[in-house]
N, C-alpha and C positions, 0 to 999 in steps of 0.2 A: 647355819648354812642357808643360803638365801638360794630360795626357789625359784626354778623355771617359770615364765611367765607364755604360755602359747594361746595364739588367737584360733575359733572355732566360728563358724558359721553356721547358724543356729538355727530353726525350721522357720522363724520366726523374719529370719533374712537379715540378721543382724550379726556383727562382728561384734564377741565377747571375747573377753581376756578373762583365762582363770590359772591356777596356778597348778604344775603339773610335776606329778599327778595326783591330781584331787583324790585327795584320804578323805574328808566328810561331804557329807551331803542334804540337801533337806530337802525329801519333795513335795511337790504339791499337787500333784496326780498321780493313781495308785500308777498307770504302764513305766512309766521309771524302774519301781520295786521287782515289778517281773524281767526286765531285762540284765538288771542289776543283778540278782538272783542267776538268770541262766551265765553269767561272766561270773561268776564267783565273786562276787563285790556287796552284797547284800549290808552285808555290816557295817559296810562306810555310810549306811543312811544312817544318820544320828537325831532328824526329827521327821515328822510323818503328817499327812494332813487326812481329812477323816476317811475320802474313799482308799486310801490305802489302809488306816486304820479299818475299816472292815474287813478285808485283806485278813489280815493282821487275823480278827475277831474270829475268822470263819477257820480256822489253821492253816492258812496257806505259808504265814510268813511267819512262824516261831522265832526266829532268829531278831524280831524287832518288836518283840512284846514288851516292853522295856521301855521304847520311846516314846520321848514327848508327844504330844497333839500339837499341832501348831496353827490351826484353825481348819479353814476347808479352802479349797482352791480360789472361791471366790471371794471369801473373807480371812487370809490370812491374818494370822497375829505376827506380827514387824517385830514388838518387842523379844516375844518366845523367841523369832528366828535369832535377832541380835544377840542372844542373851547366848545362844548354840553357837556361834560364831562359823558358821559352814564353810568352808572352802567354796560351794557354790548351791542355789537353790534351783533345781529342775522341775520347769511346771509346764503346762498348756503351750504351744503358740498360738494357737489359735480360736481359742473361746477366752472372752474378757472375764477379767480383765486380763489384759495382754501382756507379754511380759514388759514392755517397757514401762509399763507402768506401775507393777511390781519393781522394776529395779530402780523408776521415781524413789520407791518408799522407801528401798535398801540402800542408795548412794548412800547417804552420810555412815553408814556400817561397811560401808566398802566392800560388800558381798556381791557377786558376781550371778546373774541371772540368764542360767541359757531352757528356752522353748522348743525340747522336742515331744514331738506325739508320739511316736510308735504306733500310730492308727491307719494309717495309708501304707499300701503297699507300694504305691509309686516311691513313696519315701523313707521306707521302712530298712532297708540295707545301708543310705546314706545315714540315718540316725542311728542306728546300732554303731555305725563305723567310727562316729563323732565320737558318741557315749564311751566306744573304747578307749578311742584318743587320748580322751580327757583323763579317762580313771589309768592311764599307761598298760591297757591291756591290748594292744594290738592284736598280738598274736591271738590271743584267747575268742576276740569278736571274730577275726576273721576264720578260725575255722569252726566259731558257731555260723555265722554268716553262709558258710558254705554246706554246711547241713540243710539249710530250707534254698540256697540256691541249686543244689543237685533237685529238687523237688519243683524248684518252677524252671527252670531248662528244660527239664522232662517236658513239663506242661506246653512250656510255649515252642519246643520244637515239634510238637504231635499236633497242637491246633496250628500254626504258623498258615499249614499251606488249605485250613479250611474258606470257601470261598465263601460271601457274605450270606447267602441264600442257605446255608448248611447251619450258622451260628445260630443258635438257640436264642427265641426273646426270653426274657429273664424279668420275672415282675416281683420284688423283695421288700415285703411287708415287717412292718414293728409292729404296733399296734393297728386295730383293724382299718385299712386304708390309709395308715402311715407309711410315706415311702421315701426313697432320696434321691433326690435331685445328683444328674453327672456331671455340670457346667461349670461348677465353681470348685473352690479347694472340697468341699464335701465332707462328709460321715466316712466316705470311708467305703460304703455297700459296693457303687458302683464300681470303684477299681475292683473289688473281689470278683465281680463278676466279668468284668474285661478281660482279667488276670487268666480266670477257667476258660477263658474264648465265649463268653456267651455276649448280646447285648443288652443295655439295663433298657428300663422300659422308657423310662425320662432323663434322656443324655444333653436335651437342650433345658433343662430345669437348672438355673444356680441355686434353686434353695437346699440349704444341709437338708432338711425334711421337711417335708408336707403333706399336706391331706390329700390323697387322689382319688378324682373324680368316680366311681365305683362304674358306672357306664362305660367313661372312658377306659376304664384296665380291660373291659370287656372286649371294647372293639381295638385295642391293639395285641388283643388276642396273645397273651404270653402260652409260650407251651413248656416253659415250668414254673411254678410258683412257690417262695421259699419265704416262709416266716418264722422270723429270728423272735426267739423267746429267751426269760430266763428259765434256767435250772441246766444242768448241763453233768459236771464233776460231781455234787452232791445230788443226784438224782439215781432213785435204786430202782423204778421201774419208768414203762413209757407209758403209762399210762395219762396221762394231763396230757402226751404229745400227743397220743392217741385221737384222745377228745378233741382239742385243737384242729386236730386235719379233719374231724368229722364237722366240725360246726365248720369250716373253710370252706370244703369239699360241696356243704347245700346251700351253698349260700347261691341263689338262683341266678342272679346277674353273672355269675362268672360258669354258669352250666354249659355255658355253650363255648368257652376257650378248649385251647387244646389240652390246655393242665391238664384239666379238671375231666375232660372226656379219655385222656389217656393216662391219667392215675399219678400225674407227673404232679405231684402237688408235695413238699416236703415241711417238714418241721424241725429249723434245726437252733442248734442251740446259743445263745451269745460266747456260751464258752470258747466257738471256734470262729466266730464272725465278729465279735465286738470286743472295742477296747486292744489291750495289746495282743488278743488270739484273734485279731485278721489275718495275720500273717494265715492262721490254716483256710482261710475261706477258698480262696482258690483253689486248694486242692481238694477239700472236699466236694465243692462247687463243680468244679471240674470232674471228679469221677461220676457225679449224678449226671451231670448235663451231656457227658460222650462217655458212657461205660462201653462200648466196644475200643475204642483209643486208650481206655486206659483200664483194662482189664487186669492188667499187673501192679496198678495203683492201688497202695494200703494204708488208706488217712488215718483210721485207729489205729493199725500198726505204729504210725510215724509219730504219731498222738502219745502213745504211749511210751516210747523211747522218748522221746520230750519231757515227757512228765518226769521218768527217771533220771535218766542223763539231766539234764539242765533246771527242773524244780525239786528235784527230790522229794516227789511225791509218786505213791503208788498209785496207781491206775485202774479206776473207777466211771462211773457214769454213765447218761445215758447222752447223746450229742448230735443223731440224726435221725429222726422216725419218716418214711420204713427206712430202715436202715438197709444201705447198700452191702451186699454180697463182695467182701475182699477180695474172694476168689474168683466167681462168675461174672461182677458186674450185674447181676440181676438183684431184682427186688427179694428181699428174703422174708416176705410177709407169707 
């Protein structure tokens, strides 16, 4: 029986043909696995590349301990793919190599190459909606889809009518005086922070990240300061966050912002800002930056029904230090 053939527009902005609906898959970046996983589809990955392969290693993904390695996103192995025959390989669109260049290597295997990210929330519901398309699970995406869109309606009908002078500056550090530019396609940080109503500190920066000036964060005075770390889901106390916000907290150049004089300084985890858990930045984002708006806002709540509903994983971790009060909106330090 000869299979559907349907064209997809891909983040990558290119018209791909794959065959429908795509039963195997091979990725090349771990956010595939996680969305895959919350559509019930997980098992159609039939080869894996390394950061999903960690994945894999840490138990998030039992159901693909089994698969091949196929290299890493940036040094695929062509032959391993060839040899797997995938219905189509899902990787980056935008960190190189890019996917057209990857499907350079794949033309004569005739294997079909689409680039979504699941890292932007500006583009985060159109890429889930593809990913459905393609694997024939419409229905299943759109009413995961509409689980974190009942969650940013909220959002964005409660800051909608805040006037510019009310928005929170927002200055969100990686590494110390790592930060990211809002001007170009981006990391990713700055739509989280648009997304909760706040504004990022550098909206006319195109670079994904750079080093910022430590004077300069000072005199554009942010009055919350948010640095994204690892550990998050496997972490059993806050202690390292602890630390973190205390070496942050004296760092003298930033004494004089409002963070840092009103205690507005956080530590929160990549498990809900990086990679495919952007989707939660907004909201946790948002309950820090306007806890009276959203007083009835419950990010570990929602966190947690995620975890079970759509990963099948119990619910654990540590993912905001101080952590926000679910109930009051206040600090529970």
């Amino acid at each position: 029986m000869v299979r559907r053939i349907i064209t997809i527009r891909d983040s990558a902005d290119r018209s791909v043909r794959v065959p429908y609906p795509v039963k195997t898959v091979v990725v090349l970046w771990k956010n595939p696995a996680e969305e895959m996983k919350a559509l019930g589809a997980i098992e159609r990955i039939i080869g894996l590349d390394k950061t999903t392969k960690e994945e894999v290693d840490k138990g998030l993904y039992p159901e693909l301990a089994d698969r091949p390695l196929v290299g890493s996103c940036k040094q695929p192995n062509y032959e391993k793919i060839a040899q797997l025959k995938p219905d189509v390989v899902i990787m980056l669109s935008s960190y190189p190599p890019l996917p057209d260049e990857i499907q350079q290597k794949l033309k004569p295997f005739d294997i079909p190459v689409v680039g979504l990210d699941f890292y932007r929330v500006e583009d985060y519901f159109n890429e889930v909606k593809i990913l459905g398309s393609m694997l024939g699970l419409e229905n299943k995406a759109n009413q995961y889809l509409e689980f974190f869109r009942a969650q940013y309606r909220l959002i964005d009908s409660r800051i909608r009518s805040l006037p510019p002078e009310r928005r929170k500056r927002v200055y969100f550090e990686g590494n110390d005086y790592k930060t990211y530019g809002g001007a170009g396609y981006g990391a990713g940080i700055p739509g989280i922070i648009r997304a909760a109503g706040g504004l990022d500190l550098y909206p006319e920066s195109p670079a994904i990240e750079f080093e910022a000036d430590p004077e300069d964060v000072a005199v554009k005075n942010p009055q919350v300061i948010f640095k994204g770390v690892k550990g998050g889901y496997f972490l059993k106390n806050t202690a390292e966050f602890e630390r973190l916000r205390n070496e942050l907290m004296r760092r003298p150049e930033l004494a004089a912002t409002e963070a840092v004089r009103n205690n507005q300084v956080y530590i929160i985890s990549w498990d809900v800002t990086g990679g495919a858990r952007k989707k939660f930045g907004p909201i946790f984002l948002a309950k820090v930056l306007y806890p009276d708006l959203f007083k009835d806002m419950e990010p570990l709540s929602f966190l947690k029904e995620y975890f079970e509903e759509y990963q099948n994983l119990r619910f654990q971790g540590v993912y905001l230090y101080p952590a926000v009060s679910e109930q009051t909106g206040k600090d529970k330090r």
